[in-house]
N, C-alpha and C positions, 0 to 999 in steps of 0.2 A: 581497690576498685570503687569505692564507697567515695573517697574521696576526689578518685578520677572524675566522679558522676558529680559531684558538688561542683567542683572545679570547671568542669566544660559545661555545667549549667549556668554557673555564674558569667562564664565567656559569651554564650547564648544570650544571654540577658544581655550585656552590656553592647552586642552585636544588634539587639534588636531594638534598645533605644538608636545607636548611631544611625541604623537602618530607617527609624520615625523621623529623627531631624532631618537625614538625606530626601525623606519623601517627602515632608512636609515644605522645605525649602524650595525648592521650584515652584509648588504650589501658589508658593508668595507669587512667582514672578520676579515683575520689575519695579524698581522704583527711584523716586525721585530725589536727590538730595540738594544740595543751595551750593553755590561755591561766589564767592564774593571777586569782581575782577576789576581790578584799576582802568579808570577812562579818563579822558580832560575833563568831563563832566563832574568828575570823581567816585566814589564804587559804587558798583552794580553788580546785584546780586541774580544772577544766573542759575535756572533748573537745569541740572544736567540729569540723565537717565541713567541709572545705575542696574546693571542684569548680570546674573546669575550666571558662573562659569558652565559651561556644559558640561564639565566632568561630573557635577554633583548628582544630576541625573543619571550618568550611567554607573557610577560607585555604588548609587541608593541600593541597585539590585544584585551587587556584590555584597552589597552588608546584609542585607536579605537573605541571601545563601547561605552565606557563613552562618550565621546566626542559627541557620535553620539545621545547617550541619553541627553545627556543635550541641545544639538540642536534642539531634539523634544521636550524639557519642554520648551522651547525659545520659539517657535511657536507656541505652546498650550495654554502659558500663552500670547503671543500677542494676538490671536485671543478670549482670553476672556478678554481682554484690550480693544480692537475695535468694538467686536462685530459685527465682520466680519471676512469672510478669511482672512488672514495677509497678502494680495496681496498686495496693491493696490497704494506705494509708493517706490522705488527704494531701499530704506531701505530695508523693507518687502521681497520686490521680491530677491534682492542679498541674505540677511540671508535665505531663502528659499533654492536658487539656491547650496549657500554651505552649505547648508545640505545636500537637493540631491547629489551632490558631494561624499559627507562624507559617504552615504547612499548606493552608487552603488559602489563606492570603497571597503565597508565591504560586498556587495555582491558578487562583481566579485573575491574578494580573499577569500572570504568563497567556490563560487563554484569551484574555478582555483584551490585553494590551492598553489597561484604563490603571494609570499609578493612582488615580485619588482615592481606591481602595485600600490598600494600606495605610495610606493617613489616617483613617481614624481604625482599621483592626489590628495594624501593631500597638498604638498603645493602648487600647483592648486588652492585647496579649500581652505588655509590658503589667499592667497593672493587676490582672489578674497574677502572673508571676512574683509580681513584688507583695503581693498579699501570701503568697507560699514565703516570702523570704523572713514578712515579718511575722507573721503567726505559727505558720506548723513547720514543729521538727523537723529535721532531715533524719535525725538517727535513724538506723536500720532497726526494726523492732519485731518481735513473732506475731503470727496471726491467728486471731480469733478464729477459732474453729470453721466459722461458715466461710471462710475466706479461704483453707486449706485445699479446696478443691479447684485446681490449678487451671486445668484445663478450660472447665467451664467459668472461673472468675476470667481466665485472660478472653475467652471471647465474646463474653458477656461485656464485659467493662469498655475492652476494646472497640467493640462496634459504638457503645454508647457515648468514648471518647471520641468518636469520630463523626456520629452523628451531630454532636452536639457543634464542635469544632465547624461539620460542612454549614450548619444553620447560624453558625457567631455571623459567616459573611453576610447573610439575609439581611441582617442586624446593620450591620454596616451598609451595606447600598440605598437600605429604606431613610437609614438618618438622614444618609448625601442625596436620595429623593426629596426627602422631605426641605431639605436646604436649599436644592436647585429649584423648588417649584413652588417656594417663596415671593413674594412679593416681587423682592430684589432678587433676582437668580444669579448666581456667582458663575463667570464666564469661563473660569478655570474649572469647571468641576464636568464630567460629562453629561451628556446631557440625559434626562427623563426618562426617557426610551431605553436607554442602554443602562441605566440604575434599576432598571425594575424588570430587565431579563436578567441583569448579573443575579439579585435576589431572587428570581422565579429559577434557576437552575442551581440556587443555591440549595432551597429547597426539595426542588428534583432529586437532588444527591443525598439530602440529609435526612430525609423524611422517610425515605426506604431503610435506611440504616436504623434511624431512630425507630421503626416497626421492629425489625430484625431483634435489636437491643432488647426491647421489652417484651418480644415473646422468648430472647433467650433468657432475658432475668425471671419468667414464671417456669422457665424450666428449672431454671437454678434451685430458683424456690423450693420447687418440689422437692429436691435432694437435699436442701438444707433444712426445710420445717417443715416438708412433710404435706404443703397446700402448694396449687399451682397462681393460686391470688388469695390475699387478705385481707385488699385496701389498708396494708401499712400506709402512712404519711408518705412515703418515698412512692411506691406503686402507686398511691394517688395523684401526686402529683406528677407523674409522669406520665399516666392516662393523660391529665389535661393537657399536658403538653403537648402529647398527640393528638388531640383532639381540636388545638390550634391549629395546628401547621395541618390537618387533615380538611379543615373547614375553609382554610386560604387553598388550598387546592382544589376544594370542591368549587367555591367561590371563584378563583383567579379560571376555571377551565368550563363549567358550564354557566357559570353565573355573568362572565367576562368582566370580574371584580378585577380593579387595576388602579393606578394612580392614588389619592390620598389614603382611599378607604383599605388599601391594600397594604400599604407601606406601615398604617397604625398596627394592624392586624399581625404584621411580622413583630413590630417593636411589643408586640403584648407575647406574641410568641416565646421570645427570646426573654422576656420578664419572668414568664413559666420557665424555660429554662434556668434563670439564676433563681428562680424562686428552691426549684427543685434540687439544686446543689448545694445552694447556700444556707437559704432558710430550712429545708429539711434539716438540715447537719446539726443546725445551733441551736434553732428556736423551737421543735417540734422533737419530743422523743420517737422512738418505734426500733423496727427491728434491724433497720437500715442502720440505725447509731451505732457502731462498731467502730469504723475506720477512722480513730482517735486521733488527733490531734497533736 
């Protein structure tokens, strides 16, 4: 099973580049190329218009599925590997985290009906995955004692994997705001309006989750060390995080914060975000450093 789960994650992965080139491809559009044509004058070089087959856009969302199925055989077949949530080692959690990804990316352009969303959070998702390929083990390994208790890691972790996953798209709509409302606005991208409700219900979703997460991680706490907070490095940095995304809420609903001031405010968000996954792990010890590498 171990390596069923290797296997249909490396198919995920390579389904979910196909799936960024298929979406980024249309994006191009049309364009222009020379073709040189014989006259009595002698040649003449002609722009002719070259476009994009329509199949490429309706495959892109077939490689998007796939992809996104074969991420959940990944984690279905880990977790009957382990014999546990598939939390519980930086491996686990990153394959996880880009699924999620993968997972609120075919939902926000199922419901948006807006493909320039996936252009930039598939390879989001690709490259966070290819940092699980190049750094942390896949081996299956035992767990740290704080980590044995199953129950409460998978729905601790879980909601936090998903939190995190609902707020990457935030991430993504504020860049492609912040690009559309550019000097130069790109006419392919949608428009302003519809970039900053995809991110304001991105946050709708992930912001409750992300609460949920953190008052389930002080319970955990409790069970594991015995306090319900300690301001660990990890618990700190995920106050702040909530405390981002709680100030763009407060901001975007009584304040009627919206457009630039809004869209930096998420990209600082999701900076605490990778602050608190990444830089906790490497650069900061505490009690969170467990989940080795």
């Amino acid at each position: 099973m171990e390596d069923l789960s290797y296997y249909a994650f490396l198919s995920g992965f390579i389904f979910s580049c196909v799936a960024a080139a298929a979406y980024l491809v249309p994006l191009l559009g049309s364009w222009t190329t020379h073709r040189t044509a014989a006259t009595d004058a002698g040649p003449v070089t002609i722009p002719v218009p070259v476009s994009l087959p329509g199949s490429v856009d309706r495959f892109s969302r077939v490689f998007l599925y796939v992809a996104l199925a074969s991420l959940t055989a990944s984690i279905a077949f880990r977790a009957v590997a382990v014999e546990r949530p598939p939390l519980g080692n930086l491996w686990e959690y990153t394959i996880a985290l880009g699924w999620g990804m993968v997972l609120f990316t075919a939902i926000f352009e199922r419901a948006f009906h807006e493909r320039a969303v996936p252009t930039v959070m598939l390879p989001a998702a690709i490259t966070l995955m290819g940092v699980a390929l190049a750094f942390f083990p896949s081996e299956v390994k035992g767990l740290v004692p704080a980590l044995q208790s199953n129950r409460i890691l998978g729905i601790h972790v879980t909601t936090m994997v998903l939190a995190y996953s609902a707020l990457s798209v935030s991430f993504g709509a504020s860049l492609l705001y912040l690009l559309q409302s550019s000097s130069r606005p790109l006419a392919r991208l949608p428009d302003s309006e519809t970039l900053s409700e995809i991110a304001y219900w991105s946050v709708l979703i992930g912001f409750p989750l992300l609460t949920l997460g953190v008052a389930l991680g002080a319970y955990w706490a409790n069970n594991a060390w015995g306090r319900y907070w300690g301001w660990d490095p990890k618990e700190t940095a995920s106050f702040i995080t909530w405390l981002v995304y709680a100030g763009y809420l407060h901001a975007h609903g009584l304040r009627g914060w919206e457009g630039k001031r809004a869209a930096y405010l998420l990209l600082a968000g999701y900076g605490a975000v990778l602050f608190t996954y990444f830089g906790v792990n490497f650069l900061i010890s505490g009690l969170h450093s467990y989940a080795g590498v």
